[in-house]
C-alpha positions in Angstrom: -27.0 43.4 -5.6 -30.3 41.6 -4.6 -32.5 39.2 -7.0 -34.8 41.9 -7.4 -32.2 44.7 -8.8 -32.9 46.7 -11.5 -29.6 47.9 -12.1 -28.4 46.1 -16.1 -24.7 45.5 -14.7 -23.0 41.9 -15.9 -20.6 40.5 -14.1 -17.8 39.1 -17.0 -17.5 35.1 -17.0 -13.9 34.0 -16.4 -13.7 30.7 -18.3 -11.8 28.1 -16.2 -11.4 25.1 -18.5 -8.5 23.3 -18.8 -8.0 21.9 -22.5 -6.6 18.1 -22.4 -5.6 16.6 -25.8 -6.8 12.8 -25.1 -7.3 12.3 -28.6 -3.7 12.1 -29.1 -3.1 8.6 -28.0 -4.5 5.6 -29.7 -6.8 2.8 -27.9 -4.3 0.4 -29.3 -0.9 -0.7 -29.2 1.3 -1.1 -32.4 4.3 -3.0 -30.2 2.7 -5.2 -27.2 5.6 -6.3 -24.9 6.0 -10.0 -23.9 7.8 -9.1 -20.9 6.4 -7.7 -17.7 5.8 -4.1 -17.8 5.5 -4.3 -13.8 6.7 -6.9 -11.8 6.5 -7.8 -7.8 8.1 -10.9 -6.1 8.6 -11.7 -2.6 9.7 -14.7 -1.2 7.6 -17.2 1.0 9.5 -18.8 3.7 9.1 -22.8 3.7 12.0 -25.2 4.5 11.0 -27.8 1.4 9.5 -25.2 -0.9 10.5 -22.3 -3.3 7.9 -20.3 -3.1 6.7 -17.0 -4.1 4.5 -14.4 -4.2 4.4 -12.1 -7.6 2.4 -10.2 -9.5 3.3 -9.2 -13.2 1.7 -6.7 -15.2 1.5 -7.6 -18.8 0.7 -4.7 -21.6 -2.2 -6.2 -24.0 -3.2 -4.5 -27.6 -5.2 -2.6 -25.8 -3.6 0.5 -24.3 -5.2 0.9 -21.6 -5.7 -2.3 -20.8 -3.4 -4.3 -18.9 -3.2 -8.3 -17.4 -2.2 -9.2 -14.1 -1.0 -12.2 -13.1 -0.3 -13.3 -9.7 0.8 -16.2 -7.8 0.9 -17.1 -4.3 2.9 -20.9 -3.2 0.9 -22.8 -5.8 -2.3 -20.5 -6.4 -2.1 -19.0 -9.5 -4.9 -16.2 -11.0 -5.4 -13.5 -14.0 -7.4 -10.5 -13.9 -7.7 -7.3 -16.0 -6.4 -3.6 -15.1 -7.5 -0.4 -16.6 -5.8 2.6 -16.7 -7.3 5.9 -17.2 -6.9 7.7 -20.8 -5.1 11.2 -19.1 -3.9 12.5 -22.0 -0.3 10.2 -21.7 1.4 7.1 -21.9 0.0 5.1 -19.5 3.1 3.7 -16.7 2.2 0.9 -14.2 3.8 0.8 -11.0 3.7 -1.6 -8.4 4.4 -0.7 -4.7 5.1 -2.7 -1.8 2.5 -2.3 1.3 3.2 -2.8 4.9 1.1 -6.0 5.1 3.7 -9.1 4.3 2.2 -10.5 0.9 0.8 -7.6 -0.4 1.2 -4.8 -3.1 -0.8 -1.8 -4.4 -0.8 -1.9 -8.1 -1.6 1.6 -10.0 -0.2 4.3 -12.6 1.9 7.5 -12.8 -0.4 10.8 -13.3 1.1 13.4 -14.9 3.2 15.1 -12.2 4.9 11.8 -11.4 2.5 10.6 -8.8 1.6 7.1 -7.8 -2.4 6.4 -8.2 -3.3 3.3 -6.6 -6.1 1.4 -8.1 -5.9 -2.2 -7.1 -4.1 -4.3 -4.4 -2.7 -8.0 -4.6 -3.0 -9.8 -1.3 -3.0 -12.8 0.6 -5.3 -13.7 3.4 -5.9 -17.0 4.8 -3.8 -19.0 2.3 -6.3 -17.3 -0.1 -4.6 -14.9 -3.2 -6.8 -12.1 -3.8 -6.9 -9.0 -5.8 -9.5 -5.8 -5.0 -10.1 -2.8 -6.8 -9.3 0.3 -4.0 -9.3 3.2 -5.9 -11.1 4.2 -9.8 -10.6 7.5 -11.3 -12.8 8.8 -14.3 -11.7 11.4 -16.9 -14.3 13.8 -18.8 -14.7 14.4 -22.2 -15.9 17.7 -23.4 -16.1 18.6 -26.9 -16.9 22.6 -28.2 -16.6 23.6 -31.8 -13.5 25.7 -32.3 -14.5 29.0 -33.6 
Protein backbone atom coordinates (compact mmCIF):
# COMPACT_ATOMS: atom_id res chain seq x y z
CA UNK A 1 0.00 0.00 0.00
CA UNK A 2 1.64 3.34 -1.29
CA UNK A 3 1.31 6.99 0.53
CA UNK A 4 -1.14 7.86 -1.86
CA UNK A 5 -3.68 4.90 -1.31
CA UNK A 6 -7.18 5.42 -1.09
CA UNK A 7 -7.98 2.24 0.26
CA UNK A 8 -9.46 3.09 4.51
CA UNK A 9 -7.68 -0.25 5.80
CA UNK A 10 -5.85 0.18 9.52
CA UNK A 11 -3.28 -1.76 10.34
CA UNK A 12 -4.08 -2.72 14.49
CA UNK A 13 -1.24 -1.28 16.85
CA UNK A 14 0.38 -4.09 18.96
CA UNK A 15 1.29 -2.26 22.23
CA UNK A 16 4.82 -3.35 23.29
CA UNK A 17 5.36 -1.82 26.68
CA UNK A 18 6.72 -3.39 29.43
CA UNK A 19 5.12 -2.19 32.91
CA UNK A 20 7.97 -1.81 35.64
CA UNK A 21 6.74 -1.02 39.27
CA UNK A 22 9.73 1.37 40.35
CA UNK A 23 7.54 3.12 42.67
CA UNK A 24 7.77 0.26 44.91
CA UNK A 25 10.97 0.88 46.51
CA UNK A 26 11.73 3.90 48.62
CA UNK A 27 14.64 6.56 47.91
CA UNK A 28 15.61 5.83 51.46
CA UNK A 29 16.82 3.34 53.74
CA UNK A 30 15.10 2.52 57.19
CA UNK A 31 18.37 0.16 58.33
CA UNK A 32 21.87 1.63 56.85
CA UNK A 33 24.52 -1.10 57.50
CA UNK A 34 27.89 -0.09 59.15
CA UNK A 35 29.57 -2.86 57.66
CA UNK A 36 30.71 -3.22 54.01
CA UNK A 37 28.09 -4.25 51.74
CA UNK A 38 30.98 -5.05 49.09
CA UNK A 39 34.37 -5.52 49.90
CA UNK A 40 37.84 -6.12 47.77
CA UNK A 41 41.36 -6.65 49.28
CA UNK A 42 44.49 -7.74 47.74
CA UNK A 43 47.66 -7.76 49.11
CA UNK A 44 50.70 -5.53 48.02
CA UNK A 45 53.93 -7.23 48.24
CA UNK A 46 56.73 -5.21 50.32
CA UNK A 47 59.30 -6.91 52.62
CA UNK A 48 58.78 -4.00 55.65
CA UNK A 49 55.13 -3.21 54.90
CA UNK A 50 51.53 -4.54 55.26
CA UNK A 51 50.01 -3.23 52.67
CA UNK A 52 46.88 -3.43 50.80
CA UNK A 53 44.77 -2.56 48.24
CA UNK A 54 40.74 -2.53 49.07
CA UNK A 55 37.85 -1.13 48.18
CA UNK A 56 34.65 -1.18 50.41
CA UNK A 57 31.23 -0.34 49.47
CA UNK A 58 29.36 1.28 52.24
CA UNK A 59 25.25 1.53 51.96
CA UNK A 60 24.25 5.34 52.91
CA UNK A 61 20.43 6.46 53.72
CA UNK A 62 20.12 6.89 50.47
CA UNK A 63 19.26 3.71 48.53
CA UNK A 64 20.70 4.21 45.77
CA UNK A 65 23.41 5.71 46.85
CA UNK A 66 26.46 4.06 47.90
CA UNK A 67 30.24 5.14 49.41
CA UNK A 68 33.34 3.77 48.31
CA UNK A 69 36.24 3.75 49.92
CA UNK A 70 39.54 2.61 48.76
CA UNK A 71 43.06 2.39 49.76
CA UNK A 72 46.13 1.70 48.03
CA UNK A 73 49.78 1.31 50.52
CA UNK A 74 49.10 4.54 52.34
CA UNK A 75 46.69 6.47 49.71
CA UNK A 76 43.49 6.53 51.03
CA UNK A 77 40.16 8.19 48.97
CA UNK A 78 36.11 8.27 49.07
CA UNK A 79 33.88 8.68 46.26
CA UNK A 80 30.11 8.18 45.59
CA UNK A 81 28.31 5.26 43.60
CA UNK A 82 24.85 5.32 42.16
CA UNK A 83 22.97 2.52 41.33
CA UNK A 84 20.03 2.58 38.97
CA UNK A 85 16.37 2.47 40.50
CA UNK A 86 15.28 -1.06 38.31
CA UNK A 87 12.44 -1.88 39.98
CA UNK A 88 14.69 -3.99 42.95
CA UNK A 89 16.86 -4.07 45.73
CA UNK A 90 19.83 -2.71 44.65
CA UNK A 91 23.12 -5.57 45.14
CA UNK A 92 26.69 -4.31 44.73
CA UNK A 93 29.25 -6.59 43.52
CA UNK A 94 32.76 -6.21 43.20
CA UNK A 95 34.81 -8.25 40.62
CA UNK A 96 38.38 -8.77 40.22
CA UNK A 97 40.05 -7.64 36.75
CA UNK A 98 43.01 -9.05 35.05
CA UNK A 99 45.08 -5.92 35.66
CA UNK A 100 47.02 -6.59 39.35
CA UNK A 101 45.44 -3.79 41.57
CA UNK A 102 42.32 -3.40 39.99
CA UNK A 103 38.45 -4.18 40.35
CA UNK A 104 35.24 -3.41 38.47
CA UNK A 105 32.67 -2.27 40.88
CA UNK A 106 28.78 -2.58 39.71
CA UNK A 107 25.30 -4.19 40.52
CA UNK A 108 23.09 -7.32 39.85
CA UNK A 109 20.21 -6.54 37.15
CA UNK A 110 17.45 -8.51 37.45
CA UNK A 111 18.37 -11.79 35.80
CA UNK A 112 21.45 -12.09 37.99
CA UNK A 113 23.80 -10.27 35.80
CA UNK A 114 26.92 -8.29 36.74
CA UNK A 115 26.66 -4.44 35.42
CA UNK A 116 29.82 -2.83 35.70
CA UNK A 117 29.83 0.85 36.32
CA UNK A 118 33.05 1.97 37.89
CA UNK A 119 36.58 0.52 38.26
CA UNK A 120 39.23 0.93 41.17
CA UNK A 121 42.77 1.05 39.89
CA UNK A 122 46.21 1.79 40.41
CA UNK A 123 48.56 3.40 38.05
CA UNK A 124 51.80 4.84 38.73
CA UNK A 125 51.67 4.65 42.54
CA UNK A 126 48.54 6.74 41.85
CA UNK A 127 44.79 5.09 43.29
CA UNK A 128 42.15 5.98 41.03
CA UNK A 129 38.59 5.31 40.43
CA UNK A 130 36.64 5.96 36.84
CA UNK A 131 33.21 5.72 35.91
CA UNK A 132 33.13 2.94 32.73
CA UNK A 133 29.71 2.18 32.26
CA UNK A 134 26.09 4.37 33.31
CA UNK A 135 22.79 2.99 32.56
CA UNK A 136 19.50 5.18 32.63
CA UNK A 137 15.97 3.87 33.37
CA UNK A 138 12.63 5.58 31.95
CA UNK A 139 9.77 6.73 33.60
CA UNK A 140 6.51 6.63 31.82
CA UNK A 141 3.34 7.44 33.46
CA UNK A 142 -0.47 6.77 31.64
CA UNK A 143 -3.59 7.14 33.51
CA UNK A 144 -5.07 3.72 34.20
CA UNK A 145 -8.42 3.50 32.63
Amino acid sequence: MGCTSNDNKTDKVVDATVIVLTDTLSDLRTIVQQEPVASHVQKVPDELNDWQFTVNVYETKRRFHYKVSMQYKELRITDSLTVPNIGIEPTVQIQKDSDPFSCTVGFSDKKGNFKPLSRASVKGDRLRFKTVASYAVGVYRTEAK
